[in-house]
VONU-898003 format. One line per 2 residues: number of its first residue (from 1); their letters; for each residue z, x, y of C-alpha. Coordinates in Angstrom, 1 decimal. Layout:
REM VONU-898003
NUM = A = Z X Y; ...
***
This chain:
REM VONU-898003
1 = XX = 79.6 96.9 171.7; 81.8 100.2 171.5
3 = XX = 83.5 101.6 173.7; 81.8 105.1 174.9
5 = XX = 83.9 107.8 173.5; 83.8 111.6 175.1
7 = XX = 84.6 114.7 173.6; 85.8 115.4 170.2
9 = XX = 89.2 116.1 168.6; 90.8 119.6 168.8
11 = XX = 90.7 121.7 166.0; 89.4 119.4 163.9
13 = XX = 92.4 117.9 162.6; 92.1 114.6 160.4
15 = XX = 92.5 111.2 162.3; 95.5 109.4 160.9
17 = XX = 96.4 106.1 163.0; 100.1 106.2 162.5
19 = XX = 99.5 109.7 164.3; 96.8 109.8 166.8
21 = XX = 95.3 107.6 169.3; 92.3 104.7 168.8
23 = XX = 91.3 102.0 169.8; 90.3 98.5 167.7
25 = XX = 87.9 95.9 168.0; 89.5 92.3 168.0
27 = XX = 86.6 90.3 166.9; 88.4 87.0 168.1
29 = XX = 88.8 87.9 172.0; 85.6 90.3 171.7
31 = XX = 87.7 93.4 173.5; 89.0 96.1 172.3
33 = XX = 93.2 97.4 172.2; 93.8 101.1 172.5
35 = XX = 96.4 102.1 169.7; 98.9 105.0 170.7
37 = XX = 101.1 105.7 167.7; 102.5 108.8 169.0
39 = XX = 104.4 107.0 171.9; 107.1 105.5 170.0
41 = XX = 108.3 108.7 169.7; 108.9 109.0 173.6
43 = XX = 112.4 107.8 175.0; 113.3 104.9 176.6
45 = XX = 115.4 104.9 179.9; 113.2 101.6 181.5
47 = XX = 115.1 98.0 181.9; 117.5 96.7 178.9
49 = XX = 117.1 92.8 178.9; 120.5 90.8 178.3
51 = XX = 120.3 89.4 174.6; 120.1 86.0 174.3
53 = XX = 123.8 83.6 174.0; 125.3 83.7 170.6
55 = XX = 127.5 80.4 172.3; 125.1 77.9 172.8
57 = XX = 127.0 74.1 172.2; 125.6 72.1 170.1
59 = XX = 125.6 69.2 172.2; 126.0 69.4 176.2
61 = XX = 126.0 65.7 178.6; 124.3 68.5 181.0
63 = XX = 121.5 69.4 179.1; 118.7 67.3 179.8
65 = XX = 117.2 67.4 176.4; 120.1 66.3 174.5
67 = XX = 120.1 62.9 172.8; 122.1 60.8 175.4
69 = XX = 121.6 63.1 177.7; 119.9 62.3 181.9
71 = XX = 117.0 64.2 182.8; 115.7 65.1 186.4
73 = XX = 113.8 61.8 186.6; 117.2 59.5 186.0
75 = XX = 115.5 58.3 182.1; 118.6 58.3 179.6
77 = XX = 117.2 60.3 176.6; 117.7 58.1 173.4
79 = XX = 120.3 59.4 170.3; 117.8 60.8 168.3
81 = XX = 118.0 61.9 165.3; 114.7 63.6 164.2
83 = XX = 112.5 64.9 166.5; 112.2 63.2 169.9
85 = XX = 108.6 63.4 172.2; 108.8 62.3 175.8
87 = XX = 106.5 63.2 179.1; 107.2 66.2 180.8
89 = XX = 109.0 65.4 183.8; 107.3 67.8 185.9
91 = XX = 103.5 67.8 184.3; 101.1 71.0 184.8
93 = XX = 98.7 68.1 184.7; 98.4 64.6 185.4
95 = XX = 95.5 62.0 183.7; 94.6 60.7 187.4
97 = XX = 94.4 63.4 190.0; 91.3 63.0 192.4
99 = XX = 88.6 65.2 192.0; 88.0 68.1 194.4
101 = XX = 85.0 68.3 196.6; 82.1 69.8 196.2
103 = XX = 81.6 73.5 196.7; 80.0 75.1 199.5
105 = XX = 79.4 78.5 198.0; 78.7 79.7 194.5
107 = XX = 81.9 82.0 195.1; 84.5 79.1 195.7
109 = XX = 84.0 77.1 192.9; 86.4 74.4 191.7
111 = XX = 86.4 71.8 188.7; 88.6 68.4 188.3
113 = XX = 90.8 68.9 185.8; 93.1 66.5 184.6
115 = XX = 95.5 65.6 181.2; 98.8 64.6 180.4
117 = XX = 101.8 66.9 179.5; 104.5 66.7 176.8
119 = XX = 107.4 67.7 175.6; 108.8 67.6 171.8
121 = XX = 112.6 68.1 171.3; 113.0 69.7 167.1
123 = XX = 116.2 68.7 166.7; 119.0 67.0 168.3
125 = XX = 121.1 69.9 168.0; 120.9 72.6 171.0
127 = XX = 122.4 75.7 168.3; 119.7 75.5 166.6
129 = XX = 116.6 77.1 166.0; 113.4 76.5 163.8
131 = XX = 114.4 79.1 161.6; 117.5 77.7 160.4
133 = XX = 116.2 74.3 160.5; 116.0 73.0 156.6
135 = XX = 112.2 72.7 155.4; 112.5 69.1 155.5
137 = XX = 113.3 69.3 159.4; 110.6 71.8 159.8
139 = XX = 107.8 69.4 157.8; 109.1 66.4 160.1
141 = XX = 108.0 68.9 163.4; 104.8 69.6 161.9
143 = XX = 104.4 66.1 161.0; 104.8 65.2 164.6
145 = XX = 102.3 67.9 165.9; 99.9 66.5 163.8
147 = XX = 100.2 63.3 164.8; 100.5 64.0 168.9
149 = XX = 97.2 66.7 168.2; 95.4 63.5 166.6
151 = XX = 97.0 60.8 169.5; 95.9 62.8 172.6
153 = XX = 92.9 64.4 170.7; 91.3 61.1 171.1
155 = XX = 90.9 61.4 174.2; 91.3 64.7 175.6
157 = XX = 88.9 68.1 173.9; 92.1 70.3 173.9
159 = XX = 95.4 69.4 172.7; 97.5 73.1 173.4
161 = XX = 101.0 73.0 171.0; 102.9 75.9 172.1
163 = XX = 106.7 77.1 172.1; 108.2 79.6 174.0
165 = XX = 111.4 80.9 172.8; 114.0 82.9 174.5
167 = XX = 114.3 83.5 178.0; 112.6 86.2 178.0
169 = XX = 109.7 84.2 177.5; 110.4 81.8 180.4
171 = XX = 112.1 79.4 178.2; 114.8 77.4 180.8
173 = XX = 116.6 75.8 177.6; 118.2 77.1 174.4
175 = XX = 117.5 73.5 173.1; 114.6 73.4 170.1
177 = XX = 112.0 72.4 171.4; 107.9 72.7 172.3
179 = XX = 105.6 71.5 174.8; 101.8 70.3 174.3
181 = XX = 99.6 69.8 177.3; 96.2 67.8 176.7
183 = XX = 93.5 68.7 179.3; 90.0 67.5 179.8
185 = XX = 88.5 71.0 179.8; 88.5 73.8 177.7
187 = XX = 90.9 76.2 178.9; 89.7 79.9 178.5
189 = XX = 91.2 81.1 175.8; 89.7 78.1 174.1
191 = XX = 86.4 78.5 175.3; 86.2 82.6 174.3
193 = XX = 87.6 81.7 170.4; 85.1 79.1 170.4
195 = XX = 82.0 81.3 171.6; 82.9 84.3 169.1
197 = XX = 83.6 82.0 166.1; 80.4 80.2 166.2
199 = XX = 78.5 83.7 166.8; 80.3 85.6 163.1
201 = XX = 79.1 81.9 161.5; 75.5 82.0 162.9
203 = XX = 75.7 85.9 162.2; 77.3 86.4 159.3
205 = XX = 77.2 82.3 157.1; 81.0 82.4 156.7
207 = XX = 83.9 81.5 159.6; 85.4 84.3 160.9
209 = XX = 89.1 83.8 160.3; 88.4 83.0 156.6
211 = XX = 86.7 85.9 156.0; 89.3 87.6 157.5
213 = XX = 92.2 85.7 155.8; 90.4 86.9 152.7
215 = XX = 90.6 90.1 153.6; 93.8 91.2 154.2
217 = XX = 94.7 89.0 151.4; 92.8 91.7 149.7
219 = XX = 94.3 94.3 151.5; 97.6 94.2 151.6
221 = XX = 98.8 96.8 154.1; 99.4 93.8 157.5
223 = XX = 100.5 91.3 155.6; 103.9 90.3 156.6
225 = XX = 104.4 86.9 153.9; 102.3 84.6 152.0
227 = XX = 102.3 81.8 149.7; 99.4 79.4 147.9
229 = XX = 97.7 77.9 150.9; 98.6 80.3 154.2
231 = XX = 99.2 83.8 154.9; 100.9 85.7 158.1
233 = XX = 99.7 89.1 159.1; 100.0 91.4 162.0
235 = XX = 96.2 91.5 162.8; 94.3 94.6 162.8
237 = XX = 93.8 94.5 166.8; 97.6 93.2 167.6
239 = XX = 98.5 93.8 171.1; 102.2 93.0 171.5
241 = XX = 104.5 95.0 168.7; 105.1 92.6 166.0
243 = XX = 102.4 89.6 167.0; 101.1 88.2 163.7
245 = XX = 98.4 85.5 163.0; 98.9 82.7 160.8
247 = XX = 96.6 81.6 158.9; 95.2 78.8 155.8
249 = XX = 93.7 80.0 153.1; 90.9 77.2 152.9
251 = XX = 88.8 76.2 155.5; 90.6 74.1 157.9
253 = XX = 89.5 72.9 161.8; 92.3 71.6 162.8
255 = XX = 96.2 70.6 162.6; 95.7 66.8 161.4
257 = XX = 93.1 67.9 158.7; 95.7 69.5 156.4
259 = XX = 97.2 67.8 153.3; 100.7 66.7 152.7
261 = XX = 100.9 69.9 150.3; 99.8 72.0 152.9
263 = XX = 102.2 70.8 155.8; 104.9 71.6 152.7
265 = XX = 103.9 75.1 152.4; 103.6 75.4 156.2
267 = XX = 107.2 74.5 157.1; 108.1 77.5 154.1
269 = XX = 106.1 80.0 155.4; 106.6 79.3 159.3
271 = XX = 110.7 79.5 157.8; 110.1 82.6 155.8
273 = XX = 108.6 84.1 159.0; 111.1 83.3 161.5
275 = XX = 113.8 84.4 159.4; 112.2 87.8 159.0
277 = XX = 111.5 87.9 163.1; 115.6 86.9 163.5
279 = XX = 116.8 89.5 160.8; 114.1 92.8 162.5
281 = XX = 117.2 93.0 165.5; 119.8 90.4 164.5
283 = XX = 119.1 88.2 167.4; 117.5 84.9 168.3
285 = XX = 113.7 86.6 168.1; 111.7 85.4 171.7
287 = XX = 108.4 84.5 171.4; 105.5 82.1 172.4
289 = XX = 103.9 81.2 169.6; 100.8 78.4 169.6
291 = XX = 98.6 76.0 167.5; 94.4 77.0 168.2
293 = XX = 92.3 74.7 165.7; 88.5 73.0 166.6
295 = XX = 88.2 71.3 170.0; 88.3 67.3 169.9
297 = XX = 87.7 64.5 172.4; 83.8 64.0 172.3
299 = XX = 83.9 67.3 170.4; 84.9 65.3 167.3
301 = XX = 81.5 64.4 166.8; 80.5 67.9 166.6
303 = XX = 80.0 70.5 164.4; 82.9 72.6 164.8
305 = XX = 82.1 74.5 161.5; 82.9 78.0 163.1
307 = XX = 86.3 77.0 164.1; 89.5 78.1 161.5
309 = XX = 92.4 76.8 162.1; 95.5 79.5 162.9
311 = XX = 98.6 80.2 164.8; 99.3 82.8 167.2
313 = XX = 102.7 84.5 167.8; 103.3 87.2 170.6
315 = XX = 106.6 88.0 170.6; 107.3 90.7 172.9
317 = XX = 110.8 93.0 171.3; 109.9 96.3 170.7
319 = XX = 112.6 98.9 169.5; 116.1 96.7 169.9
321 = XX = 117.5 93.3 170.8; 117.5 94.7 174.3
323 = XX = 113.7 96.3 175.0; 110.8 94.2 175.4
325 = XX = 107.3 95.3 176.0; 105.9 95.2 179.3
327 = XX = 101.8 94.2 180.2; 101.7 96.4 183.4
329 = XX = 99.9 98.9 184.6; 97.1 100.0 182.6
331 = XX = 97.1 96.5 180.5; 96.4 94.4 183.7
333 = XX = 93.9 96.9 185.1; 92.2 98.6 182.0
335 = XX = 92.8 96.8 178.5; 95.7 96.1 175.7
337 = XX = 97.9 99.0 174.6; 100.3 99.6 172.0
339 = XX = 102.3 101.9 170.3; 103.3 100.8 167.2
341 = XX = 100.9 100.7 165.0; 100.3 97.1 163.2
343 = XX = 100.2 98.4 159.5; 103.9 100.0 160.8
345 = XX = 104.6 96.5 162.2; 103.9 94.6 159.4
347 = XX = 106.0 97.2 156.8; 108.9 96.5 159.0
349 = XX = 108.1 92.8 158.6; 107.7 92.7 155.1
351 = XX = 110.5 94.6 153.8; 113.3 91.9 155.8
353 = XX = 115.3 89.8 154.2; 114.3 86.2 154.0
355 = XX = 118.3 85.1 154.4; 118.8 84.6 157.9
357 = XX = 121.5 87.0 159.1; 123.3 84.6 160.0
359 = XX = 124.0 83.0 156.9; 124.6 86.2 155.0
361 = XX = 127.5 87.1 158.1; 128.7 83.4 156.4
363 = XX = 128.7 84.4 152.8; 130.6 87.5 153.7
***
């Protein structure tokens, strides 16, 4: 449904959207994110955030994801070499928790909810990041998502991957590394992708998110990098300033179904990406980024047709190293804004180098 709209523009002057205000339809979350181009122009005296440390050690006896290392719980981590998986020591959920009681009033509802958390270490080095990570190290963390997404998908009807990166994003250690909590619900974010997916296929005969992979293939003017079997593109109804969507080109439901050639051309892409999110301010680029593909558990013997696999990445830099975007105000109590347009977003993107900064300072 659209939003009512009052009133007409002034003059009559012709709507450009790098220019004047909108708002967009994002098909996937079924609301809408109100587009302010003009603001970017405005100036910013608000809070500068502290970059992130340029000095992190490569190895540290203190850090509790190091190989060697003691975490909280007294377990000695092994000296891994590869990537390294291990329960979270302080679990958002937990496989036996008792249920709670039943409710009294349709108003105070409450719903057991159980699962098991883990954590997934990239690398044994803590100065490192995914994007300077060789493709071979990158495949091996994708290899290991697949297999933890098939291990607790057994059992479990959502297996969440997600990294946050950066402090900014709540992210307590520079070490590489992701977490992946399994819980026997679907969460909500889960549950709304699942309900507007399967409405475009009954509506429309094709999944939503390859008809729209197909399109901006087509299009052109949000993609950000692409190769044979994926794409990345700052969608059409981006909130935060440079969020982009990663997707397959084929139809895919989930993590475990891809081929070995298609993990291959992941681990370039996801690199290609990074890079160009590193180089856009010089700076270790903070995001949270996470894995949404088919539900599994008893779902497995579903049709999950509707589903397309893809990525999500928020990150949330907007003008320098040192300002973020903030979801206050009118974004908690009315819907999404931005100001930088996503067709802006995704030139700015695009036109990066895909040498990390890094290692052109080197060959200087």
């Amino acid at each position: 449904m659209e939003p009512a709209v009052a009133g007409a523009a002034e003059g009559g002057a012709r709507f450009r959207a790098s220019e004047h205000q909108h708002v967009r339809y994002n098909p996937l979350r079924d609301d809408w994110v109100l587009v302010s181009a003009h603001r970017v122009k405005r100036p910013w005296q608000g809070q500068l955030e502290k970059p992130p440390p340029e000095d992190v050690p490569r190895w540290d006896p203190k850090n509790p994801l190091c190989p060697g290392a003691t975490r909280a719980n007294g377990e000695v981590n092994p000296k891994y070499e590869g990537t390294f998986v291990f329960s979270n020591d302080f679990p958002a959920l937990q496989p036996d928790a008792p249920e709670p009681d039943d409710s009294d009033h349709p108003l105070f509802q409450a719903a057991p909810a159980r699962g098991v958390c883990k954590v997934m270490c990239f690398h044994p080095w803590s100065d490192l990041t995914l994007p300077l990570m060789s493709l071979p190290e990158i495949r091996a963390v994708i290899d290991a998502w697949a297999e933890l997404a098939t291990e607790l998908g057994a059992s479990y009807p959502w297996v969440q991957i997600f990294e946050n990166k950066g402090a900014m994003m709540g992210c307590s250690n520079p070490h590489p590394h992701c977490q992946v909590w399994a819980s026997s619900f679907l969460p909500n974010e889960a549950r709304l992708e699942d309900r507007t997916q399967r409405q475009h296929l009954s509506q429309h005969g094709v999944p939503m998110l390859l008809e729209y992979a197909e399109q901006e293939a087509h299009r052109k003017e949000r993609l950000v990098v692409e190769n044979a079997d994926w794409l990345v593109v700052v969608p059409y109804w981006a909130t935060w300033p440079y969020q982009t969507l990663l997707l397959p080109r084929r139809h895919v439901c989930r993590l475990q179904d891809l081929t070995d050639s298609e993990k291959d051309s992941l681990a370039s892409i996801m690199q290609r990406l990074l890079i160009k999110y590193d180089n856009l301010f010089e700076v270790s680029f903070p995001y949270s980024m996470g894995w949404h593909g088919a539900p599994t558990g008893t779902f497995l013997e579903e049709d999950c047709r509707h589903w397309q696999l893809h990525a999500h990445y928020y990150p949330p830099l907007l003008r320098s190293a040192t300002v973020r975007k903030f979801m206050v105000g009118y974004e908690m109590l009315a819907q999404a804004q931005r100001d930088l347009t996503p067709e802006q977003a995704a030139e700015r993107l695009r036109s990066l180098p895909e040498v990390h900064y890094k290692k052109r300072a080197k060959e200087v």
